[in-house]
KEKE-3310 file (N, C-alpha, C; in steps of 0.2 Angstrom, whole numbers, plus 5000, padded with zeros to 4 digits):
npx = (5046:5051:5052:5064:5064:5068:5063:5054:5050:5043:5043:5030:5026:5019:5014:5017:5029:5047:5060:5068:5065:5062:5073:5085:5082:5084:5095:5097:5097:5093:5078:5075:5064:5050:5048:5036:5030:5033:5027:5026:5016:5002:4993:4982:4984:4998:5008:5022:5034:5043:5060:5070:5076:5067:5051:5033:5027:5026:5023:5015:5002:5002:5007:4996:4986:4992:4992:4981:4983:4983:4990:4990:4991:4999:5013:5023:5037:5037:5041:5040:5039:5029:5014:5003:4986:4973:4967:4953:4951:4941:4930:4929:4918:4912:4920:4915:4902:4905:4912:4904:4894:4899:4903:4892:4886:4894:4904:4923:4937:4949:4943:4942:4933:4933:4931:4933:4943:4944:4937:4941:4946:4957:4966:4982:4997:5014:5030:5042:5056:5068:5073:5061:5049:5036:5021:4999:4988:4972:4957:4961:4958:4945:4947:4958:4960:4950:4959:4969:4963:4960:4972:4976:4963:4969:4980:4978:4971:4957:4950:4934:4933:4938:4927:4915:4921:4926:4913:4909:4919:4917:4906:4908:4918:4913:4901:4914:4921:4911:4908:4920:4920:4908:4908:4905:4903:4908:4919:4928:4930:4937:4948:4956:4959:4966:4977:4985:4987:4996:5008:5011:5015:5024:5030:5027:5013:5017:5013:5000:5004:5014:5005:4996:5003:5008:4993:4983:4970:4963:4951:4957:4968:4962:4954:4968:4973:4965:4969:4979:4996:5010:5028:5038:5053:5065:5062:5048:5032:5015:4997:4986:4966:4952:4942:4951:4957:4969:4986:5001:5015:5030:5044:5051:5045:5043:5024:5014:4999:4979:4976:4974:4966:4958:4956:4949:4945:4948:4955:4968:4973:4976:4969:4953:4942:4930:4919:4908:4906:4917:4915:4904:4912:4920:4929:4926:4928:4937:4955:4970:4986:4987:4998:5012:5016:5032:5035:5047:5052:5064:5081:5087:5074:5059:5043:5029:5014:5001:4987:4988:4981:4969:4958:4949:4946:4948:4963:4976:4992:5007:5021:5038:5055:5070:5086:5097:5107:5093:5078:5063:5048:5037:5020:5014:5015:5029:5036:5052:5064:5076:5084:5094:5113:5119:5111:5110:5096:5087:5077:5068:5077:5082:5089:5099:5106:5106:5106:5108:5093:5087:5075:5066:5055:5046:5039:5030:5022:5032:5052:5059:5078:5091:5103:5117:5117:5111:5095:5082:5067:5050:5037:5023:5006:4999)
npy = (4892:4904:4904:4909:4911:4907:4916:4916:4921:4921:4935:4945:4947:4958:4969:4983:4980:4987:4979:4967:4971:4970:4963:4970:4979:4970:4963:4952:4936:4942:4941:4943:4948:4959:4962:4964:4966:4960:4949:4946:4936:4928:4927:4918:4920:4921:4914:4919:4908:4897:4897:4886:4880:4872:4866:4864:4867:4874:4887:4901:4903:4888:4890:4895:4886:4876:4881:4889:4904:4919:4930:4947:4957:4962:4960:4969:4973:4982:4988:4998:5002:5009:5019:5010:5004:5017:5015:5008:5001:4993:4995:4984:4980:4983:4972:4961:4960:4962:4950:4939:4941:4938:4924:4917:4921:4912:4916:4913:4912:4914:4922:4935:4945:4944:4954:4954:4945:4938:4942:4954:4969:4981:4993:5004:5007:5016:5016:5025:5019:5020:5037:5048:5040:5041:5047:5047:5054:5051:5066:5082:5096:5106:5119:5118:5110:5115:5124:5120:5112:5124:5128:5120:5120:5133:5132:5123:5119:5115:5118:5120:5109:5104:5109:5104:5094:5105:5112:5099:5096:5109:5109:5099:5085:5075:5074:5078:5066:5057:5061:5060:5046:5041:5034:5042:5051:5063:5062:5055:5064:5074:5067:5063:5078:5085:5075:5078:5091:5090:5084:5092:5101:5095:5095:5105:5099:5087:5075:5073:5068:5060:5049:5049:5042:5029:5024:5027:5033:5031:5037:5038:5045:5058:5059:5055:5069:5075:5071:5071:5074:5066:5067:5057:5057:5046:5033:5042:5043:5035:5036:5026:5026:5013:5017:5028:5034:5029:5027:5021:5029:5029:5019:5011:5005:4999:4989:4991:4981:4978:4961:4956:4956:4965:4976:4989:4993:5011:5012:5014:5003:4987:4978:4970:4982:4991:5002:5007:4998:5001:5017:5014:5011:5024:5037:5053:5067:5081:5084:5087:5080:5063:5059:5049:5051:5046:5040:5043:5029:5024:5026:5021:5017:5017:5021:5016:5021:5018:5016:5028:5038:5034:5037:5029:5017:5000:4994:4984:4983:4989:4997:4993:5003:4998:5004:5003:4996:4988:4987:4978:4976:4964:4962:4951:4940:4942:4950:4951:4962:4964:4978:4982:4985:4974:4964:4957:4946:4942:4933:4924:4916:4911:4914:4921:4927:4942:4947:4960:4959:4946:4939:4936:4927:4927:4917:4920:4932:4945:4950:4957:4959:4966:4968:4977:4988:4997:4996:4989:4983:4978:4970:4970:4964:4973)
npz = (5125:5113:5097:5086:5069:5053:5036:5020:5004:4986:4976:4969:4952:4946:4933:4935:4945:4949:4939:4945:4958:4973:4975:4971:4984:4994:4992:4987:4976:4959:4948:4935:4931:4934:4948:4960:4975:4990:5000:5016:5027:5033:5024:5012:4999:4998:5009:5019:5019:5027:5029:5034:5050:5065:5064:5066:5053:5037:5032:5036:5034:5038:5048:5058:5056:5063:5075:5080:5083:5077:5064:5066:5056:5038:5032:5020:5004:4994:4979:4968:4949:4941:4941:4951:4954:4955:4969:4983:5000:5011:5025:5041:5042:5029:5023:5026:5024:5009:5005:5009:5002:4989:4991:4992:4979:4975:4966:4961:4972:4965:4952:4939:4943:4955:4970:4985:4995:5006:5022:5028:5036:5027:5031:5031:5032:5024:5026:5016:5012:5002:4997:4989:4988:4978:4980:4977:4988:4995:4993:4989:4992:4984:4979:4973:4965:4956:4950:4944:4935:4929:4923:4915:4904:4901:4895:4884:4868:4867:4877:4881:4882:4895:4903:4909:4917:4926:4930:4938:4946:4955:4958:4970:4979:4977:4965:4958:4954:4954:4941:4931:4933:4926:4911:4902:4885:4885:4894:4890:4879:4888:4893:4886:4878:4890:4891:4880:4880:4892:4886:4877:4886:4896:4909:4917:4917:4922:4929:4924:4910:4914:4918:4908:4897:4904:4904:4894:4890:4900:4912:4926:4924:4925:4939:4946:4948:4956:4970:4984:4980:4982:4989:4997:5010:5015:5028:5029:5032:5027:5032:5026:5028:5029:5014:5011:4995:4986:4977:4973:4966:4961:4967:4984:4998:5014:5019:5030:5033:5037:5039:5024:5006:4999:4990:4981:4964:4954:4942:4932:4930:4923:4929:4935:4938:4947:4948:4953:4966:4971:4973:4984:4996:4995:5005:5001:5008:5007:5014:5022:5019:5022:5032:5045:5058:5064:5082:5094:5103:5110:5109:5097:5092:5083:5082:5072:5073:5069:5074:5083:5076:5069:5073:5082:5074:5071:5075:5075:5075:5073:5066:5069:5069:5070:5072:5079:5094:5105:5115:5115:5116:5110:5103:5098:5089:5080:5065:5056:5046:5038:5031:5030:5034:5048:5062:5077:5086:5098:5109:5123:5125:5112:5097:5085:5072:5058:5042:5030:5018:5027:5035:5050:5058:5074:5085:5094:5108:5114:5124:5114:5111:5105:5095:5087:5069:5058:5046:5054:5051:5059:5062:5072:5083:5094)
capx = (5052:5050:5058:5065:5061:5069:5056:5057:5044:5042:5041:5024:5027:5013:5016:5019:5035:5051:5064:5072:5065:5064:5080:5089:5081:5087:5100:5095:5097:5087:5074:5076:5059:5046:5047:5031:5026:5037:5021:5028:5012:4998:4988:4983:4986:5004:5009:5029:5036:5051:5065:5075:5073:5064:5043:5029:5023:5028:5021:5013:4996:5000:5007:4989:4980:4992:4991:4975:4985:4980:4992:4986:4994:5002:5018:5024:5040:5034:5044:5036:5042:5025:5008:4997:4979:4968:4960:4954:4949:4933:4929:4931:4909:4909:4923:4911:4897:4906:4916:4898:4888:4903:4902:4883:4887:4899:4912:4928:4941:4954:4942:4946:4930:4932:4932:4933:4946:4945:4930:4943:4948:4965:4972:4989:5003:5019:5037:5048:5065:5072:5070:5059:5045:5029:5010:4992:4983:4967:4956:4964:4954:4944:4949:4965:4957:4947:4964:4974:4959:4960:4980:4975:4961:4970:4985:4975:4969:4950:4948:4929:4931:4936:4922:4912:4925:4927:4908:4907:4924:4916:4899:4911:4923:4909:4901:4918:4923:4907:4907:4923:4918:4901:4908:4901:4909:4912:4923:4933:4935:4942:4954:4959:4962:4970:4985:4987:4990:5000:5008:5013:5019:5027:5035:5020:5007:5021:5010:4994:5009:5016:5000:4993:5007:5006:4989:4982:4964:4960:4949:4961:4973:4960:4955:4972:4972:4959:4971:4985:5001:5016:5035:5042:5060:5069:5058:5043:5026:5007:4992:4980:4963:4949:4938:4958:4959:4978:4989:5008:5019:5035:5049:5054:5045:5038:5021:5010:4991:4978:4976:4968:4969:4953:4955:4943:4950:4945:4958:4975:4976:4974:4965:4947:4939:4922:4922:4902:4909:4923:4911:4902:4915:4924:4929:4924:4931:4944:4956:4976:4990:4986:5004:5010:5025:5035:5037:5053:5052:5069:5086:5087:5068:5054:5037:5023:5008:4991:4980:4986:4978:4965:4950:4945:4947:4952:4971:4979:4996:5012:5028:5044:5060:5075:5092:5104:5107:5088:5076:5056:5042:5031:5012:5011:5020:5033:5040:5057:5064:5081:5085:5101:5116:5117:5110:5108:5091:5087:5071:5066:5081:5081:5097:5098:5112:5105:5111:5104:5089:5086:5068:5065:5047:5045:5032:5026:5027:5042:5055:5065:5083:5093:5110:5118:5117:5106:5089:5077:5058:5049:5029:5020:5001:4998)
capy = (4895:4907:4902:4913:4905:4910:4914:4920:4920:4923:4941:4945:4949:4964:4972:4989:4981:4986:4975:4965:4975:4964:4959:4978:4982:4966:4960:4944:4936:4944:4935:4948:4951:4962:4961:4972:4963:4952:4946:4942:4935:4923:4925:4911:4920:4922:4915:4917:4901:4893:4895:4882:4878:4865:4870:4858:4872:4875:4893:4903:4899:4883:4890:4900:4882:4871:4885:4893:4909:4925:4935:4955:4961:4958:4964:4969:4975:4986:4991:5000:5007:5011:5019:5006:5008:5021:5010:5010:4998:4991:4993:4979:4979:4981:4969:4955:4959:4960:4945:4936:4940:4936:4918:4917:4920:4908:4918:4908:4919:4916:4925:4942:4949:4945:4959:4953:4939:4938:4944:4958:4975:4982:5001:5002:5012:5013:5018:5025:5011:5025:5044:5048:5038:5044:5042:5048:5050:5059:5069:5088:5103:5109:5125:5117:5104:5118:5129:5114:5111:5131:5128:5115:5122:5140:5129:5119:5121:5116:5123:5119:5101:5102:5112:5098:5092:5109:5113:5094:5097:5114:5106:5096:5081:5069:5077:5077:5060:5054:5063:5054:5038:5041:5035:5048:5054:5069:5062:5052:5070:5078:5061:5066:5085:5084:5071:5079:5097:5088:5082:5098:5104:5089:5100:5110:5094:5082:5068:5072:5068:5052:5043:5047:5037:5024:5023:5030:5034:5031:5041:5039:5052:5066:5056:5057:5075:5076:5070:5075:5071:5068:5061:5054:5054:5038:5037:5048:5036:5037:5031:5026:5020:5011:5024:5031:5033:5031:5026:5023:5029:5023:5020:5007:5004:4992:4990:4986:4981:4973:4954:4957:4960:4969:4981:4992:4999:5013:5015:5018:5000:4981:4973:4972:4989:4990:5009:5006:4997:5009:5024:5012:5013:5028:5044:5060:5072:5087:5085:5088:5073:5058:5057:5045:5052:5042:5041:5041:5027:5024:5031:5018:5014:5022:5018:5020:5019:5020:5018:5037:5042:5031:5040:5024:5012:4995:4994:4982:4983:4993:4994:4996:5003:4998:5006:5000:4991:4991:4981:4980:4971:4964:4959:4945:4934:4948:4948:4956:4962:4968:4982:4988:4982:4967:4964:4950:4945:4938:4932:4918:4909:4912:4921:4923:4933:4942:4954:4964:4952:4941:4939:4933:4928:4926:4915:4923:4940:4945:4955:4956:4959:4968:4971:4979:4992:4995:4996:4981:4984:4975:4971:4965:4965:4977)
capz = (5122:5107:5091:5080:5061:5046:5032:5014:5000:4981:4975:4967:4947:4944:4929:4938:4948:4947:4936:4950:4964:4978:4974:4974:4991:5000:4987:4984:4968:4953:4944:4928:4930:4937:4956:4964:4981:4994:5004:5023:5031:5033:5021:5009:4992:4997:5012:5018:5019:5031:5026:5039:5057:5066:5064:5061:5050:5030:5027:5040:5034:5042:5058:5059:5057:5066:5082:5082:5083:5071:5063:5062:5049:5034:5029:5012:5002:4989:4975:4962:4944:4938:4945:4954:4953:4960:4974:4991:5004:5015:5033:5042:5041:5022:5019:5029:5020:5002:5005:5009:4996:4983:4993:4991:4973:4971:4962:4964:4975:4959:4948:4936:4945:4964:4974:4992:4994:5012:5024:5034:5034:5025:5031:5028:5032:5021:5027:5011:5012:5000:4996:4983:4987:4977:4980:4979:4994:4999:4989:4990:4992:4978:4975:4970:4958:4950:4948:4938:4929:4924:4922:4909:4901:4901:4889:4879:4861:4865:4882:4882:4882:4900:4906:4911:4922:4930:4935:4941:4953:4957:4964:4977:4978:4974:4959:4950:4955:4950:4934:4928:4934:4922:4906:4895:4879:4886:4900:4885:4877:4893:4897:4877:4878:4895:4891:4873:4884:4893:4881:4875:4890:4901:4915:4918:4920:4922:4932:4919:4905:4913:4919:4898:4892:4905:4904:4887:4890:4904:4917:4931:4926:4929:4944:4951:4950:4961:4976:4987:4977:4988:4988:5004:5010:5017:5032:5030:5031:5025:5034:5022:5033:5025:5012:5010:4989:4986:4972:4974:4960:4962:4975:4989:5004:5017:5021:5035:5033:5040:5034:5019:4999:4998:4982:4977:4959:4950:4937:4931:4930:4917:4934:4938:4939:4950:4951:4959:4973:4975:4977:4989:5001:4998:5009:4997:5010:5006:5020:5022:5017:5030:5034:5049:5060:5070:5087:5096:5108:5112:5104:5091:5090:5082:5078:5066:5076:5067:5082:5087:5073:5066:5076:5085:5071:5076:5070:5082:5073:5071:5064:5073:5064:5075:5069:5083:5101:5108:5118:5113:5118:5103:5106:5095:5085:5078:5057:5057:5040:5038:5022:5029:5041:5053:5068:5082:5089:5107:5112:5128:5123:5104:5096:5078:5067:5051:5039:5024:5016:5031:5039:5053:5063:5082:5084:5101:5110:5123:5124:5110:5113:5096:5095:5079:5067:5051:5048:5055:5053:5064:5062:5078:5084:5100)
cpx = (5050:5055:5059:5069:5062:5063:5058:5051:5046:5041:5034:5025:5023:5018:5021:5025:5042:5054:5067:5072:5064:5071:5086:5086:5084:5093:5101:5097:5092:5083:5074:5070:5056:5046:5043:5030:5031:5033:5026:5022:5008:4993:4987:4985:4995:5010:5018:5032:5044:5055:5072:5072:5071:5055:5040:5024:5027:5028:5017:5004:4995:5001:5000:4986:4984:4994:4987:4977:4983:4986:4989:4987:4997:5006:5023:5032:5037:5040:5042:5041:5038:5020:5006:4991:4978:4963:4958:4952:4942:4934:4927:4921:4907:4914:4918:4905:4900:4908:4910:4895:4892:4904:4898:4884:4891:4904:4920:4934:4949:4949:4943:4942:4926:4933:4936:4935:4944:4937:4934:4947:4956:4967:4978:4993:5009:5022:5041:5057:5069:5070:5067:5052:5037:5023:5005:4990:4979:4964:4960:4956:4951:4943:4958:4963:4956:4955:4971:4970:4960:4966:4976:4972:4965:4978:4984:4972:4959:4950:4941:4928:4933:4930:4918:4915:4925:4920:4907:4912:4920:4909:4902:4914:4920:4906:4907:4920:4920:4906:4914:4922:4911:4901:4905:4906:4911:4919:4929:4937:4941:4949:4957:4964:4967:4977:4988:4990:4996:5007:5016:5018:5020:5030:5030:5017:5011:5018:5004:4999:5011:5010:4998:4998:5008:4999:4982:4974:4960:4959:4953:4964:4969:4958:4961:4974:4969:4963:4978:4992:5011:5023:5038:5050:5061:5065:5051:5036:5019:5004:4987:4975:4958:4945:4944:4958:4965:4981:4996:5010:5024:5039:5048:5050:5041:5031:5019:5004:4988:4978:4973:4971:4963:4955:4949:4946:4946:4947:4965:4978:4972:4970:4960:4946:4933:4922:4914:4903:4913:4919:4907:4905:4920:4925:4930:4928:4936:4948:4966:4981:4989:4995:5004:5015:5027:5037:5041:5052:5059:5075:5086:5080:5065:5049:5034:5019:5002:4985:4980:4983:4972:4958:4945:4945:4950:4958:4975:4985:5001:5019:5034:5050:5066:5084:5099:5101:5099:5085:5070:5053:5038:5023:5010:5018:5024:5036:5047:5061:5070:5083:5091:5106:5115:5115:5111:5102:5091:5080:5068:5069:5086:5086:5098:5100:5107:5106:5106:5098:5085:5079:5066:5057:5050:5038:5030:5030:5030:5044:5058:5071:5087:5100:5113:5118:5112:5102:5083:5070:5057:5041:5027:5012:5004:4997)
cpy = (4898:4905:4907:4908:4909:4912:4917:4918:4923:4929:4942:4949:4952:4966:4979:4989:4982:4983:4975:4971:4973:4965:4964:4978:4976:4961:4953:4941:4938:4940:4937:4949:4957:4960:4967:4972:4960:4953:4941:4941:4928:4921:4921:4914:4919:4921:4913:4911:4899:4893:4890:4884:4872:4870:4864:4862:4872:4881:4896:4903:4891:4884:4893:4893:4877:4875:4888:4900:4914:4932:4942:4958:4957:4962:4964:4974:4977:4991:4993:5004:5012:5012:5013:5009:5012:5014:5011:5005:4997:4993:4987:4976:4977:4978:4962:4953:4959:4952:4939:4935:4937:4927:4917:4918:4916:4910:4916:4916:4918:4921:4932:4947:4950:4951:4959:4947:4937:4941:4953:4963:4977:4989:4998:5007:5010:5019:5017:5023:5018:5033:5043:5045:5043:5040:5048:5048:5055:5061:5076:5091:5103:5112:5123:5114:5110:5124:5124:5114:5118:5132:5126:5118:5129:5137:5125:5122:5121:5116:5120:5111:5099:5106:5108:5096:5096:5108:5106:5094:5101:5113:5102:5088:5076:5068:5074:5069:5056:5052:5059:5048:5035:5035:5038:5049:5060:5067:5059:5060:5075:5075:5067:5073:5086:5083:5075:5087:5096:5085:5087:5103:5099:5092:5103:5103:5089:5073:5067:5067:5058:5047:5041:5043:5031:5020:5026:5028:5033:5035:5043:5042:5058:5063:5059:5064:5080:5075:5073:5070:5073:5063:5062:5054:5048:5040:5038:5042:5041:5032:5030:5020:5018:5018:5028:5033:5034:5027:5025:5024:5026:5027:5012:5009:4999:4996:4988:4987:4976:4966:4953:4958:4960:4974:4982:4996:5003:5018:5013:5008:4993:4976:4975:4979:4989:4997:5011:5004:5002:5016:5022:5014:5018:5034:5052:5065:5075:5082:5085:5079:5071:5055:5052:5049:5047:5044:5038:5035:5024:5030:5028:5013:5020:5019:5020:5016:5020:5021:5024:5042:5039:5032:5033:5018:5006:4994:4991:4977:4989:4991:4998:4995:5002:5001:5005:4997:4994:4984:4982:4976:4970:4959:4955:4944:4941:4945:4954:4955:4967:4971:4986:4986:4974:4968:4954:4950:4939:4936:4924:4914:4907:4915:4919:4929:4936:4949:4957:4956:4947:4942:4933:4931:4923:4924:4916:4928:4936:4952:4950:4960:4963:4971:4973:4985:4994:4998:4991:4983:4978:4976:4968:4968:4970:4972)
cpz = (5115:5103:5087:5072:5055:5040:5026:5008:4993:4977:4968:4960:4942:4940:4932:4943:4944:4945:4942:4957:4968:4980:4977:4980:4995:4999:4989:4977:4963:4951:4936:4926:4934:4946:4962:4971:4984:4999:5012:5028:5031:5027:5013:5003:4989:5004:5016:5021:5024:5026:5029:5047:5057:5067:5062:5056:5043:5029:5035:5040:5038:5050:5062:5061:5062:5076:5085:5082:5077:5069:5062:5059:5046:5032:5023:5011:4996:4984:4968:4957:4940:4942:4945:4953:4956:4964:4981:4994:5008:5022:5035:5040:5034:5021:5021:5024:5014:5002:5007:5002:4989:4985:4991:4985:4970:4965:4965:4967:4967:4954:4945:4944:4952:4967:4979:4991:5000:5016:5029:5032:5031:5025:5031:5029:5028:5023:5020:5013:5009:4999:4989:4980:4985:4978:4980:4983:4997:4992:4994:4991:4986:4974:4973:4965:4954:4947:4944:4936:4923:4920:4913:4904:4897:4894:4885:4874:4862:4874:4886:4883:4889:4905:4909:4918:4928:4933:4940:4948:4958:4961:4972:4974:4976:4969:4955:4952:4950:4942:4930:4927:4929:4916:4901:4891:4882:4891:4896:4881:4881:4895:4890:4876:4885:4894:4886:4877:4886:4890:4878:4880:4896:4908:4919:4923:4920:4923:4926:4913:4907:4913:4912:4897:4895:4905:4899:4889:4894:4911:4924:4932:4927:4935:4948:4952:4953:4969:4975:4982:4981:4987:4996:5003:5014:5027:5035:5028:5028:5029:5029:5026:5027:5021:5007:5001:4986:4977:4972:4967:4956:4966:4980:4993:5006:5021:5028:5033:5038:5036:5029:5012:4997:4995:4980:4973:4955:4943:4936:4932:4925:4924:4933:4939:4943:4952:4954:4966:4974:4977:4982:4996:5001:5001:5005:4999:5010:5013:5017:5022:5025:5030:5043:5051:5064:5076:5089:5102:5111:5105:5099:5089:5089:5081:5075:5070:5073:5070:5083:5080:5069:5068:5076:5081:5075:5073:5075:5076:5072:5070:5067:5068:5071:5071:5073:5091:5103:5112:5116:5114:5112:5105:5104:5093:5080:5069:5057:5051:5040:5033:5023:5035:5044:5059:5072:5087:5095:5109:5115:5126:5118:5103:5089:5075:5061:5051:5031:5021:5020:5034:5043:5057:5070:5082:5091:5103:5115:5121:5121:5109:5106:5099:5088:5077:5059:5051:5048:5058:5055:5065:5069:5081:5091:5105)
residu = (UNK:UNK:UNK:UNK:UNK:UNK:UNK:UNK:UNK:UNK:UNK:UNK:UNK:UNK:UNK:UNK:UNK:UNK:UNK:UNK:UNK:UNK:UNK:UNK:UNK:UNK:UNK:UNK:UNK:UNK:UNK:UNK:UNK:UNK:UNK:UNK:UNK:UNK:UNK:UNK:UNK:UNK:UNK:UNK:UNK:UNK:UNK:UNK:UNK:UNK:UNK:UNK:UNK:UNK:UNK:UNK:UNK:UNK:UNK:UNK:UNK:UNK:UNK:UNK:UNK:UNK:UNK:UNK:UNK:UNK:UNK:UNK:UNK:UNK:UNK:UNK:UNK:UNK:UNK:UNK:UNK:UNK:UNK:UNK:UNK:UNK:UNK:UNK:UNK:UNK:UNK:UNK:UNK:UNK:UNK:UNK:UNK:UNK:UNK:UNK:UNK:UNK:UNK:UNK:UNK:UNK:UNK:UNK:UNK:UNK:UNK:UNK:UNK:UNK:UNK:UNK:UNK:UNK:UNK:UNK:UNK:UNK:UNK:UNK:UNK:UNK:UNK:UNK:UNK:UNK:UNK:UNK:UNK:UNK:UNK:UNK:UNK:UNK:UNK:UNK:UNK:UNK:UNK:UNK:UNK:UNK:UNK:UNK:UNK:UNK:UNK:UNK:UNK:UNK:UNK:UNK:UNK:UNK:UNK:UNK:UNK:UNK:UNK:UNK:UNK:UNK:UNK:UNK:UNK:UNK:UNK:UNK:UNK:UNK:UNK:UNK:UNK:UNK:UNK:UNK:UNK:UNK:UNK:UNK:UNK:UNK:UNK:UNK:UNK:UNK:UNK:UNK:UNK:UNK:UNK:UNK:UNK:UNK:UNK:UNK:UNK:UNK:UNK:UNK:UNK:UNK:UNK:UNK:UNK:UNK:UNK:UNK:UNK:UNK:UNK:UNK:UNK:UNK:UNK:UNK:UNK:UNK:UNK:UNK:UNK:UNK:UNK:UNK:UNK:UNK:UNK:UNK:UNK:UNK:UNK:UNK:UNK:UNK:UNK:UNK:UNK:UNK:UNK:UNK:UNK:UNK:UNK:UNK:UNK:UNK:UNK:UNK:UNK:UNK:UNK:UNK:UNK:UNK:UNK:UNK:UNK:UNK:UNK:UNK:UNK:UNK:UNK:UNK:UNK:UNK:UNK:UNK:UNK:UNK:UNK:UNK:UNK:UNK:UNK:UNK:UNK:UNK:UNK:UNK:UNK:UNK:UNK:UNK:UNK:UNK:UNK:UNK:UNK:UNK:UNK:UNK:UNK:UNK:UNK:UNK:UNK:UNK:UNK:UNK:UNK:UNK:UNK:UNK:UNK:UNK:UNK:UNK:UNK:UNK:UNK:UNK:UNK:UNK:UNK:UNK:UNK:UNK:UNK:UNK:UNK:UNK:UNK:UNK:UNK:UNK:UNK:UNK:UNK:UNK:UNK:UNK:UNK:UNK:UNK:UNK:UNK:UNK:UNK:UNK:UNK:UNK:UNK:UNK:UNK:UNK:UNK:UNK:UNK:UNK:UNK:UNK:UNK:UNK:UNK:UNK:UNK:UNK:UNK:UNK:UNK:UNK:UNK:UNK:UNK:UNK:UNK:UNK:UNK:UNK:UNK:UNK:UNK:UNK:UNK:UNK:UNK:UNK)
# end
């Protein structure tokens, strides 16, 4: 018989989260702080916890060890009020190998300067909860880069100081990357003159303008104008696979990843930096926003399926939005997170009410039965 098992966890207090942002998306009680992360998974750093039932499990890190079973994804609440860093992810090969050699060095997995907490890949799709969600993702073209660089240059007082930046854009997306990443003095002059334009004209370079005040001198903000810069309506998804270099800005939404918190950062943030590693593993090329669409698969279901676009990747997870009466089969052990409405779940026996806030885990696939109204995402292996 599948149990359906209350669960609920601690919201993760990153500087860059919203004030009581958890708390607003699934009105809960505030905590009057920062609220960045609500972690519903397995994994050890943060794993979501029983909230009632009968289980011989406390956290789902223990239903992993006392069932042998493997959760494949990790599913997040993300509420952001501040840029996050510029960072990107491993393949599942270079997370094995990083995650080794930082073992063999005995760097403890709590340290500043961990990289690899885990040995296992982390792509990641996010569905925006509200409209308005922004993000980073992708490097652009760069005949765009070089035509905001001109923007800037063409409204600034010292002009020549980004010159440097340009020809290094202008050789290709790896050059200008690189050339930021350099620290040289000149790349201190370019951050300088850049935000200071911006500065001057807030409207114009708007993002240039916010990131310098959230981030005052730091390389990242030319960076981020390097990549596709996108806002989501209530909804609208992104794929970021591994390589991906993304950034959220701010806004509501739930993720899905693989089981992992593998960050590779290269800015725009007070964490660790490893901006060698990150050029290790990252995807240089142009290419159009990695949007995800969703597919209709009933009236009141949709999903975000990653495999139909992940060009072979192994990604054996997707996330299902249910919005009224449906019926759906889930391939693992399923996490079901309610942001809107009530519904009632059915599964081999199991029957369980919830209403805004409520999260529930199915600790085996079926068919899961849904009556109601709302909107109740719903993670499960393939």
């Amino acid at each position: 018989m599948t149990a359906l098992i209350p669960l609920t966890n601690t919201p993760r207090d990153y500087a860059w989260g919203a004030i009581d942002g958890v708390a607003r998306a699934l009105g809960w009680a505030p905590s009057g702080g920062p609220e960045a992360e609500l972690w519903l998974g397995a994994h050890p750093l943060s794993p979501a916890a029983r909230a009632g039932g009968d289980a011989a499990w406390d956290d789902l890190a223990g239903w992993e060890a006392a069932t042998g079973a493997r959760l494949p994804y990790l599913l997040k609440l993300l509420a952001a009020a501040s840029p996050l860093s510029l960072q990107a992810h491993p393949t599942a090969a270079q997370a094995a190998a990083g995650f080794a050699r930082e073992e063999a060095a005995g760097i403890p997995l709590t340290a500043r300067e961990r990289n690899y907490k885990d040995p296992n890949a982390k792509p990641e799709l996010i569905v925006a909860v509200d409209a308005g969600f922004e993000a980073l993702c992708g490097f652009r073209p760069v005949d765009e880069t070089v035509a905001l660089i001109d923007g800037l240059a063409d409204a600034s007082e010292a002009p020549e100081a980004l010159a440097g930046w340009r020809d290094a854009v202008a050789a290709g997306v790896r050059e200008g990357f690189a050339w930021l990443l350099s620290g040289a003095p000149e790349v201190d002059r370019a951050v300088a003159v850049a935000s200071a334009t911006a500065q001057v004209h807030p409207r114009r370079f708007e993002l240039v303008d916010r990131l310098a005040r959230a981030y005052p001198g730091d390389p990242g903000i030319l960076v981020a104008q390097m990549l596709h810069h996108v806002t989501l309506a209530a909804g609208e998804a992104l794929w970021l696979p591994a390589g991906n270099i993304h950034a959220y800005l701010r806004g509501t939404g739930v993720e899905l990843m693989g089981p992992s918190d593998n960050v590779l950062r290269g800015g725009l943030t007070p964490k660790h930096v490893d901006r060698d590693e990150l050029r290790s593993v990252l995807d240089v090329t142009p290419g159009p926003v990695s949007r995800l669409k969703p597919v209709a698969v009933t009236r009141h279901v949709v999903a975000y399926r990653p495999a139909s676009v992940a060009s072979g990747a192994d990604v054996g997870f997707e996330l299902l939005l249910i919005t009224g009466d449906a019926t759906v089969r889930t391939g693992s052990a399923a996490i079901a997170l309610t942001v809107e409405g009530t519904f009632t779940l059915a599964v081999d026996g199991s029957t369980a009410a919830v209403a805004r806030g409520d999260i529930l885990f199915a600790d085996a696939p079926g068919e899961l039965a849904v009556t109601g109204a709302g909107r109740l995402f719903v993670a499960t292996g393939l």
